[in-house]
C-alpha angles and dihedrals in degrees: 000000000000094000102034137120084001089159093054095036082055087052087045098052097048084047089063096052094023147001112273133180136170105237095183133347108302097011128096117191106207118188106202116180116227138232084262099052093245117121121247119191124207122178127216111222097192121117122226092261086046093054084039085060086041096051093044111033113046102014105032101208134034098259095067100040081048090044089053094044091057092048087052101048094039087046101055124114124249096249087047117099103157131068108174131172123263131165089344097306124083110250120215110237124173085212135029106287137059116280110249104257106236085215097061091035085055092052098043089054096052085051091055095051092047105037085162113116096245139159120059139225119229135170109229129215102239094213109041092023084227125143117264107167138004132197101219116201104266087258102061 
């Protein structure tokens, strides 16, 4: 029982705080209304596999990944429409995909402007803090 009807039971606990619909397959459409009284509508772009990870692997039980929907939605910026699902968390976007991570641009251009293969891993003694094994890349 603990992990049935997650989908619904999704629908079911943004009914209670908003008003929430699936306009397609993987989209949620959420109306919030806002301190002002206006109403401001997000959409959820997360299929039912991808709420099912969400549930499961990081949170371990509805509450919490519901918990963490509702954060999310009531913590979005004005100019933000969009939450979608990335790496089992919704990202804010003002548009329909996910933002680019400046982490992982960061990273991908380091690894443009060194395309050389660099870095090492070693085992340590923990006593002396000497090398005692090293994995060498496979052309060395």
């Amino acid at each position: 029982m603990r992990y049935e009807r997650l989908w619904e039971r999704l629908l079911e606990f943004l009914n209670q705080w908003s008003t929430a619909v699936e306009v397609e397959p993987g989209r949620l459409q959420v109306s919030l209304v806002t301190s002002d009284g206006s109403t401001k509508d997000v959409e959820i772009l997360m299929t039912h596999q991808e709420w099912d990870d969400m549930v499961t692997i990081p949170w371990g039980d509805f509450d919490g990944a519901a918990q963490e929907v509702r954060r999310s939605l009531l913590g979005l910026r004005n100019d933000e429409r969009f939450l979608i699902f990335g790496d089992y968390e919704l990202v804010p976007s003002e548009i329909e995909t996910l933002p680019v991570d400046p982490d992982e641009a960061r990273l991908q251009e380091l690894a443009r402007q060194h395309p050389e293969p660099f870095g090492r891993w070693v085992a340590f003694n923990d006593d002396s803090g000497s090398v005692v094994d090293e994995m060498k890349p496979p052309f060395e």
